[in-house]
PDB file with one MODEL, atoms N, CA, C and O in Angstrom:
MODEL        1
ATOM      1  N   UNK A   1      33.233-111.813  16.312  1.00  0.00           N
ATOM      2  CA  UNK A   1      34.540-111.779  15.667  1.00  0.00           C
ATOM      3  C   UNK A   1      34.350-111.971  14.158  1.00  0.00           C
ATOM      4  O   UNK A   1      33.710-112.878  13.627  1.00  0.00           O
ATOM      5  N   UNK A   2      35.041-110.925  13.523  1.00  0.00           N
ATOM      6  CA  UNK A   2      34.897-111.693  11.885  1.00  0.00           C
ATOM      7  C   UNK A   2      35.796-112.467  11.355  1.00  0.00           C
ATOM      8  O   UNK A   2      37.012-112.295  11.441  1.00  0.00           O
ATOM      9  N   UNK A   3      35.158-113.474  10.707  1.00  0.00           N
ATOM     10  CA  UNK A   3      36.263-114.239  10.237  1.00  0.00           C
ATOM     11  C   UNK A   3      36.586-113.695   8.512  1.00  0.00           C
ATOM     12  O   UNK A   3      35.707-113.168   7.831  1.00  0.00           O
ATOM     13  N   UNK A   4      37.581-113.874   8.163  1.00  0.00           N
ATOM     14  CA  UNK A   4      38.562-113.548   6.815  1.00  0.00           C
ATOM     15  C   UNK A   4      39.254-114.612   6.485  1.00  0.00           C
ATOM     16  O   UNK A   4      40.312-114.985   6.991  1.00  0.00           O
ATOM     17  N   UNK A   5      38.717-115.051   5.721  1.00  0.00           N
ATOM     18  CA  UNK A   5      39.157-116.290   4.637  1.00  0.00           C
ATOM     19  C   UNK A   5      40.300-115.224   3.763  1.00  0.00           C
ATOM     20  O   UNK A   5      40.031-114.180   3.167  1.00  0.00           O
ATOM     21  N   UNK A   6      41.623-115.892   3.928  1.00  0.00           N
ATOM     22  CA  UNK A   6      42.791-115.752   2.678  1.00  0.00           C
ATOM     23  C   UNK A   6      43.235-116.876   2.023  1.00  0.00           C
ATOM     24  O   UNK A   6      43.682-117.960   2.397  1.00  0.00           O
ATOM     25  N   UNK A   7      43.014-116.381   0.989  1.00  0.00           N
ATOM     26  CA  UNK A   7      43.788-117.472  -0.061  1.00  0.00           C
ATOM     27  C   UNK A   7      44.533-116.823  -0.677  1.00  0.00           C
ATOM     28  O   UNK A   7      44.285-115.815  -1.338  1.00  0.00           O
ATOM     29  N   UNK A   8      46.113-117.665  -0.412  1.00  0.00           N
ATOM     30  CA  UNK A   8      47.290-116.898  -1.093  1.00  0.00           C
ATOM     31  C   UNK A   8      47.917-118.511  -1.409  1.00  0.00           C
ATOM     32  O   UNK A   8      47.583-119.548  -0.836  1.00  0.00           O
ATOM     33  N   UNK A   9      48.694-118.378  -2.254  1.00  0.00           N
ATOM     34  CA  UNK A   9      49.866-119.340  -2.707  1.00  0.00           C
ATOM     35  C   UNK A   9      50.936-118.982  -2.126  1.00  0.00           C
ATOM     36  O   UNK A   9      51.257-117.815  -2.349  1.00  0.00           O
ATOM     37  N   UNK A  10      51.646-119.605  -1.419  1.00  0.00           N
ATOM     38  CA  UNK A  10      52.899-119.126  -0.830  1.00  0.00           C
ATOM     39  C   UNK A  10      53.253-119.318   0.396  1.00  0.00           C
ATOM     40  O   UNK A  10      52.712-120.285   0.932  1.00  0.00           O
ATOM     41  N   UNK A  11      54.229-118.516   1.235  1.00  0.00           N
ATOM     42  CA  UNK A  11      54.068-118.656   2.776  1.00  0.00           C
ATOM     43  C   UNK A  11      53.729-117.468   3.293  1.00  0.00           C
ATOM     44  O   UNK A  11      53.780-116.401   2.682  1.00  0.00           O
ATOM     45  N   UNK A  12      53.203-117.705   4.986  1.00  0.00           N
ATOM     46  CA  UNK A  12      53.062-116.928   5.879  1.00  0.00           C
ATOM     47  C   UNK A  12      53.682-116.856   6.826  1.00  0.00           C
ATOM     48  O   UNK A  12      53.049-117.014   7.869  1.00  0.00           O
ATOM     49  N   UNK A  13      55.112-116.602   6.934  1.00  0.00           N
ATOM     50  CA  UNK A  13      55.323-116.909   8.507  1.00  0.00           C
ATOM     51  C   UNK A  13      56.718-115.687   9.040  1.00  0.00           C
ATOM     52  O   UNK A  13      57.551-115.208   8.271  1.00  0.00           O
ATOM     53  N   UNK A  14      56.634-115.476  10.243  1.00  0.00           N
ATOM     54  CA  UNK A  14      57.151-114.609  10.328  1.00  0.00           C
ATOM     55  C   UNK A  14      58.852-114.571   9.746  1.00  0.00           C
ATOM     56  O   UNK A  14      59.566-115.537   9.479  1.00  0.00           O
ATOM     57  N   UNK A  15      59.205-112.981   9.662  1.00  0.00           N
ATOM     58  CA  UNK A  15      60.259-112.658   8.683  1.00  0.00           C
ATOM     59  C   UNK A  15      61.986-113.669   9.850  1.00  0.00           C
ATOM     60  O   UNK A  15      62.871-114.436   9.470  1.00  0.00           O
ATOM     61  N   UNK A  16      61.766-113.269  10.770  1.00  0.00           N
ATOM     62  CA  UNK A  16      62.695-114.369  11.528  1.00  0.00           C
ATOM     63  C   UNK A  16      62.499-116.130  11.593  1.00  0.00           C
ATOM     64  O   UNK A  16      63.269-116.862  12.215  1.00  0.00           O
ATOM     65  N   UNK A  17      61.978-116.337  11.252  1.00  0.00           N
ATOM     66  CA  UNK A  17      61.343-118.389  11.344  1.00  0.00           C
ATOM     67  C   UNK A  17      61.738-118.187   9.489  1.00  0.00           C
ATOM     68  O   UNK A  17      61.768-119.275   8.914  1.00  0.00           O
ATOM     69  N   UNK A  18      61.955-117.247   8.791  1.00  0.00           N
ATOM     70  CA  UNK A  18      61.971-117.796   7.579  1.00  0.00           C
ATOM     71  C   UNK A  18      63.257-117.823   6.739  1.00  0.00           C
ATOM     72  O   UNK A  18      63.879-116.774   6.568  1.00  0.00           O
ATOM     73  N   UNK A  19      63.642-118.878   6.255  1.00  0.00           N
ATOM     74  CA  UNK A  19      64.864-119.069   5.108  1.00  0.00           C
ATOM     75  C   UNK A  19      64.620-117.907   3.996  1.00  0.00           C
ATOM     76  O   UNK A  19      65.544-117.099   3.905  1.00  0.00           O
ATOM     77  N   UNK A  20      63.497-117.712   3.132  1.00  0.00           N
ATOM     78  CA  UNK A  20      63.283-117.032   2.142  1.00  0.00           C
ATOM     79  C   UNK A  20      62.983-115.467   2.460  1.00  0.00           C
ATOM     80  O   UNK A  20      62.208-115.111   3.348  1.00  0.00           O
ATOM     81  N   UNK A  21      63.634-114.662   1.693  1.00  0.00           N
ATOM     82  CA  UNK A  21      63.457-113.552   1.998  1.00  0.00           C
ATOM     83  C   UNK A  21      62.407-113.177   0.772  1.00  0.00           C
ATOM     84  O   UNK A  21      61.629-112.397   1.321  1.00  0.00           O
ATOM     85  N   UNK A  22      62.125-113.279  -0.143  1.00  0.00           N
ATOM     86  CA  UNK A  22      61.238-112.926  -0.269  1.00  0.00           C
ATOM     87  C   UNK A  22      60.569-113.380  -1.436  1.00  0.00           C
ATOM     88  O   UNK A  22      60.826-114.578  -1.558  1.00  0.00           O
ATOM     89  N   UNK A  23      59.793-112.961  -2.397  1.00  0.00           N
ATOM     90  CA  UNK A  23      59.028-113.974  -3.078  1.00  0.00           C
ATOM     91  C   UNK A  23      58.583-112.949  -4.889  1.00  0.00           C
ATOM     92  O   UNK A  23      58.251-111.766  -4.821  1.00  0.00           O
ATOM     93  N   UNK A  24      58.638-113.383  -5.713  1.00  0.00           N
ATOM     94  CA  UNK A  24      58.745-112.219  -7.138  1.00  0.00           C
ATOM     95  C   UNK A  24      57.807-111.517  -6.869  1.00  0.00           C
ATOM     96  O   UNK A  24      57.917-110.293  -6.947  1.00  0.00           O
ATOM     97  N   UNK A  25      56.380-112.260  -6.394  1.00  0.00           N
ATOM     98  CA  UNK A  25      55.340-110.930  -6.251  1.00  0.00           C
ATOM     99  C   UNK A  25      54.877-109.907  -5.268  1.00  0.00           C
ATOM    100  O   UNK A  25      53.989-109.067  -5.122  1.00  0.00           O
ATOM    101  N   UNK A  26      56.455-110.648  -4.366  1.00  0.00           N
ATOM    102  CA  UNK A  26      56.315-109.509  -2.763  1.00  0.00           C
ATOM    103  C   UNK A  26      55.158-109.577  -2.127  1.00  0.00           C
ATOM    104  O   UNK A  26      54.650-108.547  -1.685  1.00  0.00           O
ATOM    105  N   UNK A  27      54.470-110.975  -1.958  1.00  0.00           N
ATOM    106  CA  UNK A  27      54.037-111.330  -0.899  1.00  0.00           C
ATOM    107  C   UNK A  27      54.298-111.551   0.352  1.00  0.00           C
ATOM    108  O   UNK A  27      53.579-111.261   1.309  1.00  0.00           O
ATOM    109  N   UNK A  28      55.804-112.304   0.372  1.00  0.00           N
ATOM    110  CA  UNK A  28      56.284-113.343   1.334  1.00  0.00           C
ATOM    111  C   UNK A  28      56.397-111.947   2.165  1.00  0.00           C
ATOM    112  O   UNK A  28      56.170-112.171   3.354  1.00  0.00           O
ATOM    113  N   UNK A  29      56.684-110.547   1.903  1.00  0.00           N
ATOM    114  CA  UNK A  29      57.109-109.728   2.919  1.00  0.00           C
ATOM    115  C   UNK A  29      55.680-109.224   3.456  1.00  0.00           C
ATOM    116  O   UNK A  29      55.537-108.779   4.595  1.00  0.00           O
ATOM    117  N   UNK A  30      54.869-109.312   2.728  1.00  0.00           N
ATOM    118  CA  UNK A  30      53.573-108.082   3.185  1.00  0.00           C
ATOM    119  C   UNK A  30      52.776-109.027   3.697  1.00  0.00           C
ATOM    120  O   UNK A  30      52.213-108.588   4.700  1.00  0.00           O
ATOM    121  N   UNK A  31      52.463-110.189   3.437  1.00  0.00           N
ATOM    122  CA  UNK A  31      51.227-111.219   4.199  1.00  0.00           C
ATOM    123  C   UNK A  31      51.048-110.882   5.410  1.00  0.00           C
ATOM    124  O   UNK A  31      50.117-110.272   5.936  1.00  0.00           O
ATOM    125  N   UNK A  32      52.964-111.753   6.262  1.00  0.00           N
ATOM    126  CA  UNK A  32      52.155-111.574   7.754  1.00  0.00           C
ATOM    127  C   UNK A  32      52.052-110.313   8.995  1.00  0.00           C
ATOM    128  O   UNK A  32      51.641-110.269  10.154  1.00  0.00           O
ATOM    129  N   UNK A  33      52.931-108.947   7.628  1.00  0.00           N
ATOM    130  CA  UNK A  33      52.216-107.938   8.625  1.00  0.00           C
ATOM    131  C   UNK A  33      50.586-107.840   8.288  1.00  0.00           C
ATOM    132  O   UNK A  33      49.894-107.930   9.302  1.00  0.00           O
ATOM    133  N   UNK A  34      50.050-107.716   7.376  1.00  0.00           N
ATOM    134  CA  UNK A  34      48.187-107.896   6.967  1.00  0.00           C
ATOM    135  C   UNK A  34      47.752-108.885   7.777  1.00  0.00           C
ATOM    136  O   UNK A  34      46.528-108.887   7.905  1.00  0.00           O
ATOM    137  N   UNK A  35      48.447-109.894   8.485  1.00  0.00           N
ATOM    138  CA  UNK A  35      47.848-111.173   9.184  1.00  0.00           C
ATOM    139  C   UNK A  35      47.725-110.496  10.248  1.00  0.00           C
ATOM    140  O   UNK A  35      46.692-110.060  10.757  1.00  0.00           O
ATOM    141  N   UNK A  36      49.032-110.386  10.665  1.00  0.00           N
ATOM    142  CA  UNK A  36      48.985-109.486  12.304  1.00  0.00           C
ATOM    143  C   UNK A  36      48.071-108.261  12.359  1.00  0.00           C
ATOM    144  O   UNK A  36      47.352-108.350  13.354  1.00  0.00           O
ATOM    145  N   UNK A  37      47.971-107.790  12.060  1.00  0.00           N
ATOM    146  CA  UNK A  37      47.393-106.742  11.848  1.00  0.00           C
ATOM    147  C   UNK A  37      46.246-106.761  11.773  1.00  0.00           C
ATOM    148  O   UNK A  37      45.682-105.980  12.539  1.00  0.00           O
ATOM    149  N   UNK A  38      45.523-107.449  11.036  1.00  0.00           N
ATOM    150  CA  UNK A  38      44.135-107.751  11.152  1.00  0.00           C
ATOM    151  C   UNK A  38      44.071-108.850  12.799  1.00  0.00           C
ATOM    152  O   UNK A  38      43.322-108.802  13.775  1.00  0.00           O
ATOM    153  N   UNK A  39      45.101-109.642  12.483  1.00  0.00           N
ATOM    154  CA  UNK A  39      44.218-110.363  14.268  1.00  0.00           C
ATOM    155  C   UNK A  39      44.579-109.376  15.569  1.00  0.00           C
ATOM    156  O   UNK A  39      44.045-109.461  16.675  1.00  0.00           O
ATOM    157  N   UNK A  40      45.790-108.254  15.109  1.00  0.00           N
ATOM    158  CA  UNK A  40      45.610-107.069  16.165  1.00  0.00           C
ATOM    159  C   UNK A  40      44.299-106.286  16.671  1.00  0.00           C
ATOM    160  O   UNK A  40      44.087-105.636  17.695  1.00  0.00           O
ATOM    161  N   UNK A  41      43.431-106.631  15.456  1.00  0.00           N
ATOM    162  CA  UNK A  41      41.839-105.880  15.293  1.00  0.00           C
ATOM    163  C   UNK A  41      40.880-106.935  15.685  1.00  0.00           C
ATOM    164  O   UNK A  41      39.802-106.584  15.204  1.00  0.00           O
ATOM    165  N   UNK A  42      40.727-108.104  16.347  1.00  0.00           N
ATOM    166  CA  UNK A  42      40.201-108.796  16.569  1.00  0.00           C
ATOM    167  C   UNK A  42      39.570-109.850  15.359  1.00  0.00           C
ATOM    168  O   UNK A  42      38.529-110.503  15.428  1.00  0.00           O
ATOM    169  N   UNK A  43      40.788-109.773  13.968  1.00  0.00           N
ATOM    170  CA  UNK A  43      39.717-110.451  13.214  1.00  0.00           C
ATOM    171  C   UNK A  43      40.893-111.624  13.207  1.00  0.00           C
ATOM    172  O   UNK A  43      42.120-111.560  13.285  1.00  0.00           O
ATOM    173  N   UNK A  44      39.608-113.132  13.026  1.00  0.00           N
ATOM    174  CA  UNK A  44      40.066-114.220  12.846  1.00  0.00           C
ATOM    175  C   UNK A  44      40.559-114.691  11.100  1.00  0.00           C
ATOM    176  O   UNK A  44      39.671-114.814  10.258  1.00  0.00           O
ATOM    177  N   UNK A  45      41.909-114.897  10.760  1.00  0.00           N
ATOM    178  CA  UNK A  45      42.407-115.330   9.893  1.00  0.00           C
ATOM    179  C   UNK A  45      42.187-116.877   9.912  1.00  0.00           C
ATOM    180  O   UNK A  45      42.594-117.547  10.862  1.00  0.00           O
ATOM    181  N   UNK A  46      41.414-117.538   8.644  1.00  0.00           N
ATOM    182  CA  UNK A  46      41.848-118.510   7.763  1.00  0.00           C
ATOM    183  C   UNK A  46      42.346-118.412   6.212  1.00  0.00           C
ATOM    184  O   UNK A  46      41.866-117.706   5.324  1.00  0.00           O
ATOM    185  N   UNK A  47      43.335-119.231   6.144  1.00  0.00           N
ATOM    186  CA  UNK A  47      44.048-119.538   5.537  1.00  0.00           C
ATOM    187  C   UNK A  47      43.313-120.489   4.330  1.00  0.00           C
ATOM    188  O   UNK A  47      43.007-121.670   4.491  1.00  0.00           O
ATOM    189  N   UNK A  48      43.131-119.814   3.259  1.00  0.00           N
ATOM    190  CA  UNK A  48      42.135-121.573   2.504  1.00  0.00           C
ATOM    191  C   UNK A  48      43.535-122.141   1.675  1.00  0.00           C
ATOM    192  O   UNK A  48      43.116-122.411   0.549  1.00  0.00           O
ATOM    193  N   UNK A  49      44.564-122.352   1.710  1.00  0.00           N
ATOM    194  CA  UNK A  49      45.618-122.631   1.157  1.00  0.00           C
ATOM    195  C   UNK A  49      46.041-123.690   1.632  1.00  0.00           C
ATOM    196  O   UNK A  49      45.638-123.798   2.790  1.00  0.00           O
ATOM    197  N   UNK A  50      46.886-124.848   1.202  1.00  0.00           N
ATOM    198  CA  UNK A  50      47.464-125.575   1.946  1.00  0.00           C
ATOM    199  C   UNK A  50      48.566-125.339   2.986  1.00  0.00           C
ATOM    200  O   UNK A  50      49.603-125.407   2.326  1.00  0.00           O
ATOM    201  N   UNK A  51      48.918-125.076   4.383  1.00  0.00           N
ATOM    202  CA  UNK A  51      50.050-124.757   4.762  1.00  0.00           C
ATOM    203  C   UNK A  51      51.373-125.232   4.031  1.00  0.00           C
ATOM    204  O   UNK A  51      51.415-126.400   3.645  1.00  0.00           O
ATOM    205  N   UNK A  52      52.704-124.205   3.768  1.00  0.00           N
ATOM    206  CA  UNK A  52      53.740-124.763   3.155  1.00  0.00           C
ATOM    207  C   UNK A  52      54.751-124.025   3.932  1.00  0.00           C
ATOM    208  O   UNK A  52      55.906-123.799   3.572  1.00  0.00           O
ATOM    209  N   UNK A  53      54.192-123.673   5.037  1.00  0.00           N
ATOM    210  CA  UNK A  53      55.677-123.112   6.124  1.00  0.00           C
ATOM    211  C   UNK A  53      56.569-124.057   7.070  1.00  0.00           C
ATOM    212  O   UNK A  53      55.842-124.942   7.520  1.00  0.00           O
ATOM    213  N   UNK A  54      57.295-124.124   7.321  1.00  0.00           N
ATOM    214  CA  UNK A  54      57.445-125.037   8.139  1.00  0.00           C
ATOM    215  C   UNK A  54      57.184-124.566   9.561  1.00  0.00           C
ATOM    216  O   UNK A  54      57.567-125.267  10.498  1.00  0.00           O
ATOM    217  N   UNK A  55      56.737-123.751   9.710  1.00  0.00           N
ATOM    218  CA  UNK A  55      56.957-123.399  11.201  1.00  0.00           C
ATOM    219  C   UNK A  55      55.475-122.541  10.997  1.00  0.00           C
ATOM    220  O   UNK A  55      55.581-121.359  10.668  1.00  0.00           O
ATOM    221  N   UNK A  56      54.145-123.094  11.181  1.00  0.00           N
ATOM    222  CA  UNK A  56      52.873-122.016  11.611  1.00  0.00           C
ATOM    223  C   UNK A  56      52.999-121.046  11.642  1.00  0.00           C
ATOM    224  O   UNK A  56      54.106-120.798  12.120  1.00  0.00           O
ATOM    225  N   UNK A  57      52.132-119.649  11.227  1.00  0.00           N
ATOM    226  CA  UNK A  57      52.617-118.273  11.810  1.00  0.00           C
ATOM    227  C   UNK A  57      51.405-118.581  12.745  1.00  0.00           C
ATOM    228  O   UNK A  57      50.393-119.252  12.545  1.00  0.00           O
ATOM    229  N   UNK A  58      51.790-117.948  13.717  1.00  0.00           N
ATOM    230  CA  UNK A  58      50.762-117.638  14.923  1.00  0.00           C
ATOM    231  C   UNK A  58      49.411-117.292  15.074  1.00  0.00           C
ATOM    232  O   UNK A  58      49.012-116.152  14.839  1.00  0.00           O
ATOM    233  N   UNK A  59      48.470-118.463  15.560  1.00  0.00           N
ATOM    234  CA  UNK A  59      47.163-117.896  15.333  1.00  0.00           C
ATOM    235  C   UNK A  59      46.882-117.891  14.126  1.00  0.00           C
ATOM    236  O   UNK A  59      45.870-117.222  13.919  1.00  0.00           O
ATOM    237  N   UNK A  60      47.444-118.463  12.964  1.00  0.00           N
ATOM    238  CA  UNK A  60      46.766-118.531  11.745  1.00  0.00           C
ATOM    239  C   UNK A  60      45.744-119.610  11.409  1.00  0.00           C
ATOM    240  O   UNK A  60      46.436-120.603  11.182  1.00  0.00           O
ATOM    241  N   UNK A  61      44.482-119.937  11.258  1.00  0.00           N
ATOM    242  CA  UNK A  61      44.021-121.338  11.156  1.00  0.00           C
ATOM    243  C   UNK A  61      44.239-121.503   9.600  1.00  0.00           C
ATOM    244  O   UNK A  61      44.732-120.685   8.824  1.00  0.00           O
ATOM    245  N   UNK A  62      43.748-122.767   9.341  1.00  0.00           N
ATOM    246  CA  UNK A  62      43.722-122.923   7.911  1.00  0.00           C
ATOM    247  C   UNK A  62      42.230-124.076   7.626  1.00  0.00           C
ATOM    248  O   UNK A  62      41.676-124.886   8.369  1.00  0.00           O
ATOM    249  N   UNK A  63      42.059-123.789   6.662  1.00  0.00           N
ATOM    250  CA  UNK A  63      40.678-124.777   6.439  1.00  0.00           C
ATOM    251  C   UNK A  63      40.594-124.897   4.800  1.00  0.00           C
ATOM    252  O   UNK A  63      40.288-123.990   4.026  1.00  0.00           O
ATOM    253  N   UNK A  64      40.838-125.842   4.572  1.00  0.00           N
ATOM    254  CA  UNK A  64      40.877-126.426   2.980  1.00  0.00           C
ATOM    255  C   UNK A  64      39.262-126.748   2.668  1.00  0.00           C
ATOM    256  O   UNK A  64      38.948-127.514   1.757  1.00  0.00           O
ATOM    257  N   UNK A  65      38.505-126.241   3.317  1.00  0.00           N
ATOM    258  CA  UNK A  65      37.288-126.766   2.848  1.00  0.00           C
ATOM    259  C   UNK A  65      36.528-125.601   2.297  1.00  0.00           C
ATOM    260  O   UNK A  65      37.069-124.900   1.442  1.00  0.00           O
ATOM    261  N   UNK A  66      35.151-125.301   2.776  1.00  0.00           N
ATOM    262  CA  UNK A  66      34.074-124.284   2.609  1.00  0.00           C
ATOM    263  C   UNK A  66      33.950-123.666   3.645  1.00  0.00           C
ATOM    264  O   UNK A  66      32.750-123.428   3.780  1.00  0.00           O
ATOM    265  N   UNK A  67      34.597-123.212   4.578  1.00  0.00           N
ATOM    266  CA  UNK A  67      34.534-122.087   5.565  1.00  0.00           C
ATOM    267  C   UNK A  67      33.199-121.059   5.837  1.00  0.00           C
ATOM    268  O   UNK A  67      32.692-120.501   4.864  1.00  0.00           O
ATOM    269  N   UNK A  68      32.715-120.860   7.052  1.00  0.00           N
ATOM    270  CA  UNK A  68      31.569-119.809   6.644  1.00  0.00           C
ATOM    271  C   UNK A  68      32.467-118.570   7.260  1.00  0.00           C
ATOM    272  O   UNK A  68      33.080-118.359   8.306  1.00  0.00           O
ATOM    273  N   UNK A  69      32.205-117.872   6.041  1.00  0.00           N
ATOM    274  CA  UNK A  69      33.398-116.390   6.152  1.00  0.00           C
ATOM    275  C   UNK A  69      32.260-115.046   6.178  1.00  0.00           C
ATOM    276  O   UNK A  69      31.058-114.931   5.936  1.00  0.00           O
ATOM    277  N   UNK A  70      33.088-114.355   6.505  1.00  0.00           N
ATOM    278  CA  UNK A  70      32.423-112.737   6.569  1.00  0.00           C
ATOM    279  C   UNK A  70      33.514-112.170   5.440  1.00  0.00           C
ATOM    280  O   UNK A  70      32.845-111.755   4.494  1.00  0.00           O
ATOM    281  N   UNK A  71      34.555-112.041   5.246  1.00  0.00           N
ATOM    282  CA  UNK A  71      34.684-111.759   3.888  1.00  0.00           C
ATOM    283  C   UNK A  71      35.737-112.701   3.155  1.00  0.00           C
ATOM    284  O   UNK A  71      36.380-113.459   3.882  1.00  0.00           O
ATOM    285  N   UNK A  72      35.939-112.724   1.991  1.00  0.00           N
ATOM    286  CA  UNK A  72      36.699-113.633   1.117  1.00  0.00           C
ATOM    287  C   UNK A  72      38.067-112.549   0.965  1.00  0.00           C
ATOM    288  O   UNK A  72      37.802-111.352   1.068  1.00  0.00           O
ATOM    289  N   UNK A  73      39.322-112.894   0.755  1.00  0.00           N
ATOM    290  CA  UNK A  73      40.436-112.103   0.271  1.00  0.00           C
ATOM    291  C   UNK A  73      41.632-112.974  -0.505  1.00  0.00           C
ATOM    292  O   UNK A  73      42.528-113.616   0.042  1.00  0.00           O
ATOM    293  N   UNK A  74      41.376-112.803  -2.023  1.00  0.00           N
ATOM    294  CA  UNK A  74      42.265-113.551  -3.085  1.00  0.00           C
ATOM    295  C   UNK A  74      42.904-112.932  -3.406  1.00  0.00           C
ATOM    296  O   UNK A  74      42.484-111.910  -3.949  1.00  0.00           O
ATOM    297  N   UNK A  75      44.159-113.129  -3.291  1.00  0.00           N
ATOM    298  CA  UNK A  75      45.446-112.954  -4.150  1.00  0.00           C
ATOM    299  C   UNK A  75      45.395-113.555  -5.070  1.00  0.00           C
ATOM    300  O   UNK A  75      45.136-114.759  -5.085  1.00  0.00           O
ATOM    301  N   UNK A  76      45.749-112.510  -6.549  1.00  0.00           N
ATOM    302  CA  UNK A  76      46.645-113.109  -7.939  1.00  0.00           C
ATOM    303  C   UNK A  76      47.632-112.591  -8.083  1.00  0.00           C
ATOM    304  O   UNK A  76      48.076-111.482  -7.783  1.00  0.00           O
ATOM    305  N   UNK A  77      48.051-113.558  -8.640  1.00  0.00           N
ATOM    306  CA  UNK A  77      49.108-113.027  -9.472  1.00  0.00           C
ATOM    307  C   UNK A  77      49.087-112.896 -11.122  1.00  0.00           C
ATOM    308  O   UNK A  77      50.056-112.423 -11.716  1.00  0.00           O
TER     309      UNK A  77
ENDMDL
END
């Protein structure tokens, strides 16, 4: 399985569990189809961010540490 380290600022969680519709740099809408989507393909999502959803998106892990990853994926803004 590969794992994919994301680091984003912001939330992940699906578009129904969420108060905010959306976010200035149009993340909040595109993350957790790229989440789903990749764990549709068998790849494992971490999260290197602090969680700030209130409600988990599914199957997302998170790891604030040094992760051993197969690839890295940073968002800027």
């Amino acid at each position: 399985m590969i794992k994919f380290g994301y680091s984003y600022w912001g939330f992940c969680e699906a578009l129904e569990d969420s108060e905010i519709t959306n976010t200035p740099d149009g993340g909040r809408y595109v993350r957790p189809i790229l989440v789903r989507r990749l764990q549709d393909n068998n790849v494992k999502v971490i999260a290197l961010q602090q969680r700030r959803e209130k409600k988990p998106f599914k199957d997302l892990d998170f790891d604030l540490g040094f992760p051993d990853l197969d690839i890295l994926f940073i968002e800027w803004r």
